[in-house]
PyMOL commands that place a pseudoatom at each C-alpha (Angstrom):
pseudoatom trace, name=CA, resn=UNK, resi=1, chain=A, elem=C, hetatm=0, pos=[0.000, 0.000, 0.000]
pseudoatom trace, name=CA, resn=UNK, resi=2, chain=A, elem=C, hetatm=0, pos=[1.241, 3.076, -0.823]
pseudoatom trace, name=CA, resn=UNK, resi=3, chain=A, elem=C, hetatm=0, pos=[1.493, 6.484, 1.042]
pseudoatom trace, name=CA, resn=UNK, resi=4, chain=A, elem=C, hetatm=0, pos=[-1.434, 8.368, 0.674]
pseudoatom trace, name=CA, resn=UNK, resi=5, chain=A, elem=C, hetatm=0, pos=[-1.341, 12.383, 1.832]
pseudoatom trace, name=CA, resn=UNK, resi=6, chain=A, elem=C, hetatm=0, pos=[-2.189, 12.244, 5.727]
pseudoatom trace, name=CA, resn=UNK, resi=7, chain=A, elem=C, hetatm=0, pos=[-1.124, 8.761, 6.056]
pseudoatom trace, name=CA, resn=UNK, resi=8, chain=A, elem=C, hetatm=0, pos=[0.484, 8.363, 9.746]
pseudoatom trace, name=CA, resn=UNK, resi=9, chain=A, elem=C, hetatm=0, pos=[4.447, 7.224, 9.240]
pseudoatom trace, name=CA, resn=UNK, resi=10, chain=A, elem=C, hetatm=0, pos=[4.529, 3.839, 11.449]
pseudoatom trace, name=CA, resn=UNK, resi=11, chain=A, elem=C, hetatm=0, pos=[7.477, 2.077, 12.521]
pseudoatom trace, name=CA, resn=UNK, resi=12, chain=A, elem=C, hetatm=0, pos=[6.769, -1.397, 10.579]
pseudoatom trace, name=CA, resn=UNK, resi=13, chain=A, elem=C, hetatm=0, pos=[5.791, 0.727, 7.153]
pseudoatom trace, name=CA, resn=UNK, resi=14, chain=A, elem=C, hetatm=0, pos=[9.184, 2.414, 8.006]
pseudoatom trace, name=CA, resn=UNK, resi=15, chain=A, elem=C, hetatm=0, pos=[11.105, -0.576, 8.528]
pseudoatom trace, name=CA, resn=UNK, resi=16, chain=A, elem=C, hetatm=0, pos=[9.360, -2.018, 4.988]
pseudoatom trace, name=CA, resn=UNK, resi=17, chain=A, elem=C, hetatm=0, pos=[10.833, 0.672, 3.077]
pseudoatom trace, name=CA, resn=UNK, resi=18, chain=A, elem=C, hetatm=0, pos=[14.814, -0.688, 3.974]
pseudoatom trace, name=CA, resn=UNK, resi=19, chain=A, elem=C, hetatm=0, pos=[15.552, -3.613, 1.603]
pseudoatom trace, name=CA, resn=UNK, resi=20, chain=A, elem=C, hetatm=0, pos=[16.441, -6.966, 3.219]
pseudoatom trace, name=CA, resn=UNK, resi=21, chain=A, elem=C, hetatm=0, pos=[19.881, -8.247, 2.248]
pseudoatom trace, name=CA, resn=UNK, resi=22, chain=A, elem=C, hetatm=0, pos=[20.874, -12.063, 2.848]
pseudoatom trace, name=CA, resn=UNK, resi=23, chain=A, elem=C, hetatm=0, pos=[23.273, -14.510, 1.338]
pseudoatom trace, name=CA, resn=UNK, resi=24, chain=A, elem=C, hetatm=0, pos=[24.805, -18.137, 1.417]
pseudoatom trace, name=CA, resn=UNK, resi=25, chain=A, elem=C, hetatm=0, pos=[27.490, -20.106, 0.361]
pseudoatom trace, name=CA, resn=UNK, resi=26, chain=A, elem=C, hetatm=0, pos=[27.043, -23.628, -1.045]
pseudoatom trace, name=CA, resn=UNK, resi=27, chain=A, elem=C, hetatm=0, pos=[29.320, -26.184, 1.536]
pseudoatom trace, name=CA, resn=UNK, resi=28, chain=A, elem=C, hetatm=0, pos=[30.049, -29.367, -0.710]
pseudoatom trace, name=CA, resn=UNK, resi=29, chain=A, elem=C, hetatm=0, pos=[29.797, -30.688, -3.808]
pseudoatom trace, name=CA, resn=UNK, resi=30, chain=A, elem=C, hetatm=0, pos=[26.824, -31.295, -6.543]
pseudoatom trace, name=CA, resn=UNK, resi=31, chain=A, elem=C, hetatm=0, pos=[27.607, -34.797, -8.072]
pseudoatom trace, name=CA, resn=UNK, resi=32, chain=A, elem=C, hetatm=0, pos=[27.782, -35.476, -12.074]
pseudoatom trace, name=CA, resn=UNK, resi=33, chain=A, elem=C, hetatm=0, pos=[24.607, -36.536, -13.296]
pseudoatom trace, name=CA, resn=UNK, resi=34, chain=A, elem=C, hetatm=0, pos=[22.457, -34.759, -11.450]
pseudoatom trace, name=CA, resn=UNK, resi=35, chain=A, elem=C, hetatm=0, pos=[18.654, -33.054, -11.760]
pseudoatom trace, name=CA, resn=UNK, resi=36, chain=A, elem=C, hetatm=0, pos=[17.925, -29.919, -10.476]
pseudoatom trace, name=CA, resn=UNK, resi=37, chain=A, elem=C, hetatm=0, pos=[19.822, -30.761, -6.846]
pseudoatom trace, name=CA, resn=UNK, resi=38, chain=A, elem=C, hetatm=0, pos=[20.159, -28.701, -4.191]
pseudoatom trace, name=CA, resn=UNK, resi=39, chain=A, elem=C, hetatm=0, pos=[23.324, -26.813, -3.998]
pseudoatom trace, name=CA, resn=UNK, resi=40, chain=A, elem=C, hetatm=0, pos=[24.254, -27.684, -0.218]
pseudoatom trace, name=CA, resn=UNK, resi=41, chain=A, elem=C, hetatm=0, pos=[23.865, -24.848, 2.144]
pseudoatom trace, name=CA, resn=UNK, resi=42, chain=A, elem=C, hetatm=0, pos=[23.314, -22.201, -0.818]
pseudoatom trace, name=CA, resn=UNK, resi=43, chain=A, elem=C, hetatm=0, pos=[19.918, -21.633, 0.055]
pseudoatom trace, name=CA, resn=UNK, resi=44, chain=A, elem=C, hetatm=0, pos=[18.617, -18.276, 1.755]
pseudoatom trace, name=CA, resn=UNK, resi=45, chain=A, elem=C, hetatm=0, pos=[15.006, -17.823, 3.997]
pseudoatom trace, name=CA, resn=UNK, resi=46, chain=A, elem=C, hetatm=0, pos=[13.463, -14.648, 4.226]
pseudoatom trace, name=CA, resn=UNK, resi=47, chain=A, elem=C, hetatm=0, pos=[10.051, -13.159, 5.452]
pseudoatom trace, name=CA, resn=UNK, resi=48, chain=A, elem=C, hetatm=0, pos=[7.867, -10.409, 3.912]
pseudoatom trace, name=CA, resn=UNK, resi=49, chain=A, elem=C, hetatm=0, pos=[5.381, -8.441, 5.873]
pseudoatom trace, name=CA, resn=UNK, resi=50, chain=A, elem=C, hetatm=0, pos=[4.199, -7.923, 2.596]
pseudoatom trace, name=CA, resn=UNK, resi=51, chain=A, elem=C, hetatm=0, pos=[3.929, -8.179, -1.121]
pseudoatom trace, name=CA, resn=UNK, resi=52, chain=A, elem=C, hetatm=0, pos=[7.800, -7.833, -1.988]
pseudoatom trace, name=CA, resn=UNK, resi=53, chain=A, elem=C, hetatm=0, pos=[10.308, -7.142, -5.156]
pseudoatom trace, name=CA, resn=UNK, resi=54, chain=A, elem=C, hetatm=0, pos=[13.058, -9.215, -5.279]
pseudoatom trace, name=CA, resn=UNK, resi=55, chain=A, elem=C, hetatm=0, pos=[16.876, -9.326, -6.931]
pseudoatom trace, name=CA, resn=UNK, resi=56, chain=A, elem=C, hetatm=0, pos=[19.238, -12.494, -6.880]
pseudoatom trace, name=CA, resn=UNK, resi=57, chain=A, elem=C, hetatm=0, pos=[22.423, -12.653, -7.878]
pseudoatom trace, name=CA, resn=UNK, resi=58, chain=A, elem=C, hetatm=0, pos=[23.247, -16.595, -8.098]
pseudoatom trace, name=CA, resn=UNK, resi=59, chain=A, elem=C, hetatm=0, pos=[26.711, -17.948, -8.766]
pseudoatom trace, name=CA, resn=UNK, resi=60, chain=A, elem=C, hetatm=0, pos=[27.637, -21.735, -9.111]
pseudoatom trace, name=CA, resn=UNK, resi=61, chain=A, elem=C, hetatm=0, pos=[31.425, -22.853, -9.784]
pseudoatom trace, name=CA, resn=UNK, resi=62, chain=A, elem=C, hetatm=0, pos=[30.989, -25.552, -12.767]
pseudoatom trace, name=CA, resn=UNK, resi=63, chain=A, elem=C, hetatm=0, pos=[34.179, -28.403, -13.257]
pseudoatom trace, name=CA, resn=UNK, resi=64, chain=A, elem=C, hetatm=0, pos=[34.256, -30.648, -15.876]
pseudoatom trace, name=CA, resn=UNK, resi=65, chain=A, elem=C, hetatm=0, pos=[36.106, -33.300, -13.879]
pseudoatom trace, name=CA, resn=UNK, resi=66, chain=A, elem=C, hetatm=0, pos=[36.080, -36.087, -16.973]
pseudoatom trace, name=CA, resn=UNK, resi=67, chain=A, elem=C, hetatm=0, pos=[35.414, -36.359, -20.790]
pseudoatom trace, name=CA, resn=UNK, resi=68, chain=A, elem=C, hetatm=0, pos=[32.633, -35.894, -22.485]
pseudoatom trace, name=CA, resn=UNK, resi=69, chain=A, elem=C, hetatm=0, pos=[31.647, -33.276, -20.107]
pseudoatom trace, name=CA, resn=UNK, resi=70, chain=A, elem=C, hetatm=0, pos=[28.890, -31.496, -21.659]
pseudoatom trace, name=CA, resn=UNK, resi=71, chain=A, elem=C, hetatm=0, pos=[26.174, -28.556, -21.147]
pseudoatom trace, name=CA, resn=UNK, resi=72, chain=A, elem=C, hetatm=0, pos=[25.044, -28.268, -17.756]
pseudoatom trace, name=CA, resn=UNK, resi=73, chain=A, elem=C, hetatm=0, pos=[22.942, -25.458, -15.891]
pseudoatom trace, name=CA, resn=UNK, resi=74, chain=A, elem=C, hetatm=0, pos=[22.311, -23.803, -13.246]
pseudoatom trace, name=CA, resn=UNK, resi=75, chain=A, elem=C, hetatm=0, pos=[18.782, -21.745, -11.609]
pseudoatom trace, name=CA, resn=UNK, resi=76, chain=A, elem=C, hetatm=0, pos=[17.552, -20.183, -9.054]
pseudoatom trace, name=CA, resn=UNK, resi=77, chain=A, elem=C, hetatm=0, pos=[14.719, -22.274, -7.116]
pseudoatom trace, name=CA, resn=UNK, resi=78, chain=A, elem=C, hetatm=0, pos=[11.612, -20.039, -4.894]
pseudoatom trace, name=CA, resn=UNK, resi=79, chain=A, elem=C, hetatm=0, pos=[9.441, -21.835, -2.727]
pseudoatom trace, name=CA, resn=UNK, resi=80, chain=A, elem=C, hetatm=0, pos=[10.255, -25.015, -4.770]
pseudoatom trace, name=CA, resn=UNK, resi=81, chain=A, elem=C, hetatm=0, pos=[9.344, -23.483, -8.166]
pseudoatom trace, name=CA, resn=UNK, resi=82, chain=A, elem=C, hetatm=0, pos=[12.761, -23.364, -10.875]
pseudoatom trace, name=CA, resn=UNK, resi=83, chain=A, elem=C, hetatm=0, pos=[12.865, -20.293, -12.178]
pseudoatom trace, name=CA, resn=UNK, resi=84, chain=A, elem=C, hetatm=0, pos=[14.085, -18.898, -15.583]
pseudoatom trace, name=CA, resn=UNK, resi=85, chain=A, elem=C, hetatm=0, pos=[16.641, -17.824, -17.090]
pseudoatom trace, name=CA, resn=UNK, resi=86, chain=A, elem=C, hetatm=0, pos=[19.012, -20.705, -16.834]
pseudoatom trace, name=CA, resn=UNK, resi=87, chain=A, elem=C, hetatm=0, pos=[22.697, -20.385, -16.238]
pseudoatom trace, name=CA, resn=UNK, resi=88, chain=A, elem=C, hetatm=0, pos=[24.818, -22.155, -18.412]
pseudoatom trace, name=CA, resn=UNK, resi=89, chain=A, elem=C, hetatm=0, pos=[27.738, -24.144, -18.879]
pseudoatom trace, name=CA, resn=UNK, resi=90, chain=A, elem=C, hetatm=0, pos=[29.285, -25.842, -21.917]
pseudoatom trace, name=CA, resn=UNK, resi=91, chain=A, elem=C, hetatm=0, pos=[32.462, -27.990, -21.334]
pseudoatom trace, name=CA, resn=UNK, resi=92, chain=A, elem=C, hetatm=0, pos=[34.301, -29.023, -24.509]
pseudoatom trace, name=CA, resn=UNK, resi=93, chain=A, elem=C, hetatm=0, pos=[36.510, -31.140, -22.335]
pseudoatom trace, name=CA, resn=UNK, resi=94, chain=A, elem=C, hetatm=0, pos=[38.227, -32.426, -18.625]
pseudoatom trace, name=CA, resn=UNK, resi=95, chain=A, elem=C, hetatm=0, pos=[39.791, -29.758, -16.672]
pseudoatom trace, name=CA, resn=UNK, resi=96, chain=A, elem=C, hetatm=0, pos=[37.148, -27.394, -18.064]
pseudoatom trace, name=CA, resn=UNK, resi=97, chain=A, elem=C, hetatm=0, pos=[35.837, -24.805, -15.276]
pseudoatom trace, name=CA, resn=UNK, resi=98, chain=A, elem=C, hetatm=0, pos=[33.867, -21.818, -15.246]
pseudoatom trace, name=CA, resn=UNK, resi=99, chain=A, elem=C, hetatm=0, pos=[31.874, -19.697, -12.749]
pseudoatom trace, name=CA, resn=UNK, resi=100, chain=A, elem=C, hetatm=0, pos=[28.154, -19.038, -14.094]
pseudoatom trace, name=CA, resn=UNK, resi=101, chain=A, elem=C, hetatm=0, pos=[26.396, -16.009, -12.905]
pseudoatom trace, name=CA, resn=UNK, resi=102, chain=A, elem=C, hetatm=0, pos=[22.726, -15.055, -13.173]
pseudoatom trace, name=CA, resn=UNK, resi=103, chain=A, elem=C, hetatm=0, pos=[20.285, -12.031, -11.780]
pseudoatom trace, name=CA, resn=UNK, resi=104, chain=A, elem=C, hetatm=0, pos=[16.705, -12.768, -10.816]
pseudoatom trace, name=CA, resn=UNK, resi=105, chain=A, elem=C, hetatm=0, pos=[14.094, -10.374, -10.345]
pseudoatom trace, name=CA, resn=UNK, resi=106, chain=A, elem=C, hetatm=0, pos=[10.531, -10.414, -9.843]
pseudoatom trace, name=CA, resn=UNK, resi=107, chain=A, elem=C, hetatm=0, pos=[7.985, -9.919, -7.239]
pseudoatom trace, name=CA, resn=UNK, resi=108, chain=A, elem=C, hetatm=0, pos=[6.733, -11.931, -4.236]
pseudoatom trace, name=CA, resn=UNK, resi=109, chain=A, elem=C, hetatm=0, pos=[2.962, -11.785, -4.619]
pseudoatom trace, name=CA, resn=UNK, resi=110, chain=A, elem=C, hetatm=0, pos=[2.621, -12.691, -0.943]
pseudoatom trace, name=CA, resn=UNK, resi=111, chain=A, elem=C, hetatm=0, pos=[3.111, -11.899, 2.706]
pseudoatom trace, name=CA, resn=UNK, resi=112, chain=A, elem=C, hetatm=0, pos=[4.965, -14.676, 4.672]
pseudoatom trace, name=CA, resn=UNK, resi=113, chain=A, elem=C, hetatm=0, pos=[8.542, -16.417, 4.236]
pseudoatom trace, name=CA, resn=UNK, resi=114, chain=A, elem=C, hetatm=0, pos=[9.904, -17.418, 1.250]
pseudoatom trace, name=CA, resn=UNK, resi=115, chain=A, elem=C, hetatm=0, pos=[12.816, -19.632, 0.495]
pseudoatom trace, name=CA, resn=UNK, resi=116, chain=A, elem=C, hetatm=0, pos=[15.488, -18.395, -2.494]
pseudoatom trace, name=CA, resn=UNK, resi=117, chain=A, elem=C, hetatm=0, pos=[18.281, -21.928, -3.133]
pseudoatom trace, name=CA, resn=UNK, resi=118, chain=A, elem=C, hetatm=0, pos=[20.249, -23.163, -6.020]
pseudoatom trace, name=CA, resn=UNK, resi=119, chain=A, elem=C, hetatm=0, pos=[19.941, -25.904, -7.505]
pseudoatom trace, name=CA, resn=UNK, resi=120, chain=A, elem=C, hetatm=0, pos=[22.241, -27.568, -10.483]
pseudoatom trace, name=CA, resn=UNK, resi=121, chain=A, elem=C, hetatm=0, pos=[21.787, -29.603, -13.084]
pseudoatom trace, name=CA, resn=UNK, resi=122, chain=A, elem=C, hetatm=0, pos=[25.054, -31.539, -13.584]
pseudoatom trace, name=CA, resn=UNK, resi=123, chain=A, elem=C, hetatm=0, pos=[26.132, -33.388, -17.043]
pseudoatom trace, name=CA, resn=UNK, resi=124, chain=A, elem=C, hetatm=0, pos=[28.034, -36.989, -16.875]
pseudoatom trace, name=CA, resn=UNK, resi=125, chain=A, elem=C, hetatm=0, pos=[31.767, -35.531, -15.636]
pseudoatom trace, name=CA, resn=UNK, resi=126, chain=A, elem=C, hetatm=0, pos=[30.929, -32.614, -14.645]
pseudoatom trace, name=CA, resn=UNK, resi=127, chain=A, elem=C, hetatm=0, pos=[30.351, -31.087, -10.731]
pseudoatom trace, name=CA, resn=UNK, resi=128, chain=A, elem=C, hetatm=0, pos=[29.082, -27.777, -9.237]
pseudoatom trace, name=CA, resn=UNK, resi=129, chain=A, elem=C, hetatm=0, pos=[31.553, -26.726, -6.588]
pseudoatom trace, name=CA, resn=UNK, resi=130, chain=A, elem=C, hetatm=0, pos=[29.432, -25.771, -3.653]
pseudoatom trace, name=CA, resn=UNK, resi=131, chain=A, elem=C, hetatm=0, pos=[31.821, -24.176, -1.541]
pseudoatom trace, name=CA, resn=UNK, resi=132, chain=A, elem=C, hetatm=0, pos=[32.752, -21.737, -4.771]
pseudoatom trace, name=CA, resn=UNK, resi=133, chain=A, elem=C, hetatm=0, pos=[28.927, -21.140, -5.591]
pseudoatom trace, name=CA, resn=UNK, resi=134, chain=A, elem=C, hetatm=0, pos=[26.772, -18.286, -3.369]
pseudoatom trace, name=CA, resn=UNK, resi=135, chain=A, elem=C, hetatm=0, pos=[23.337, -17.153, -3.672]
pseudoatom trace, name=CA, resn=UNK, resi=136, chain=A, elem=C, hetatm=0, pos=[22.829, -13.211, -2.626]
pseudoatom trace, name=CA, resn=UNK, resi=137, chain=A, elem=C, hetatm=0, pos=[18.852, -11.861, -2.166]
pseudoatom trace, name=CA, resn=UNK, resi=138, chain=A, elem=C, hetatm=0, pos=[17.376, -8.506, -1.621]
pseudoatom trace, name=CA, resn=UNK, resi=139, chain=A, elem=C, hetatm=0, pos=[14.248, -8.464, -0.947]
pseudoatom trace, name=CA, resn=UNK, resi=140, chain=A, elem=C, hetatm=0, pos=[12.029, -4.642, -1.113]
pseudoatom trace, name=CA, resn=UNK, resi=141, chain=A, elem=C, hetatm=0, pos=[8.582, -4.929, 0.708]
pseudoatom trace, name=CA, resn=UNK, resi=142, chain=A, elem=C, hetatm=0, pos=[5.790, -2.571, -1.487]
pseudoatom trace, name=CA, resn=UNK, resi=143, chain=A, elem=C, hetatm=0, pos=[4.707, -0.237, 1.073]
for i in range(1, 143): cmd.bond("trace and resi %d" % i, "trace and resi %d" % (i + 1))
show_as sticks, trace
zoom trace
């Protein structure tokens, strides 16, 4: 809801108008061969008074640890549901590494918490480095 003239200026619509920042760092690795896993410990919880925009930045640390080691991707997961665009990676062979980056934004219809993660969707030979991948949200309440 936004401020009308005469509105009273409260302490919780005050404290809406601050963005909310969190992040996380993955802690182990996501096997080879995987569908949209978790990234360990790369996942972020926050709560909204409100309806909220949001803005991730999500980074996952790709290795193509054998050969053929081909396109794998990463995305951001909220409250369960994979989100586009993906992040992706294209190894033309072992040894191949990269760090994939992505932004999210969007808008939190809803009050209540909400969960931001990473997941990874890893290729035959190829691994998402978890303690190299991090997940950063901010999170603006609509007053």
């Amino acid at each position: 809801m936004a401020y009308a003239a005469g509105d009273r200026l409260t302490a919780g619509r005050t404290n809406r108008l601050r963005t909310k920042t969190d992040g996380a760092i993955g802690s182990s690795t996501v096997a080879a061969s995987q569908t949209n896993a978790d990234v360990p410990s790369a996942t972020v919880t926050m709560t909204a008074e409100t309806a909220a925009d949001y803005k991730v930045i999500c980074v996952w640390d790709f290795v193509a640890t054998g050969a053929p080691a081909t396109s794998s991707n990463g995305r951001l997961a909220i409250d369960g549901v994979a989100q586009s665009p993906l992040g992706v990676f294209n190894a033309s062979g072992a040894g191949d590494r990269d760090t994939v980056t992505q932004v999210y934004e969007g808008t939190l219809s809803a009050a209540g918490s909400h969960t931001f993660k990473l997941i990874a969707t890893t290729s035959t030979n190829t691994t998402v480095q978890g303690v190299n991948s991090s997940i950063t949200v901010d999170l603006k309440e609509i007053v």
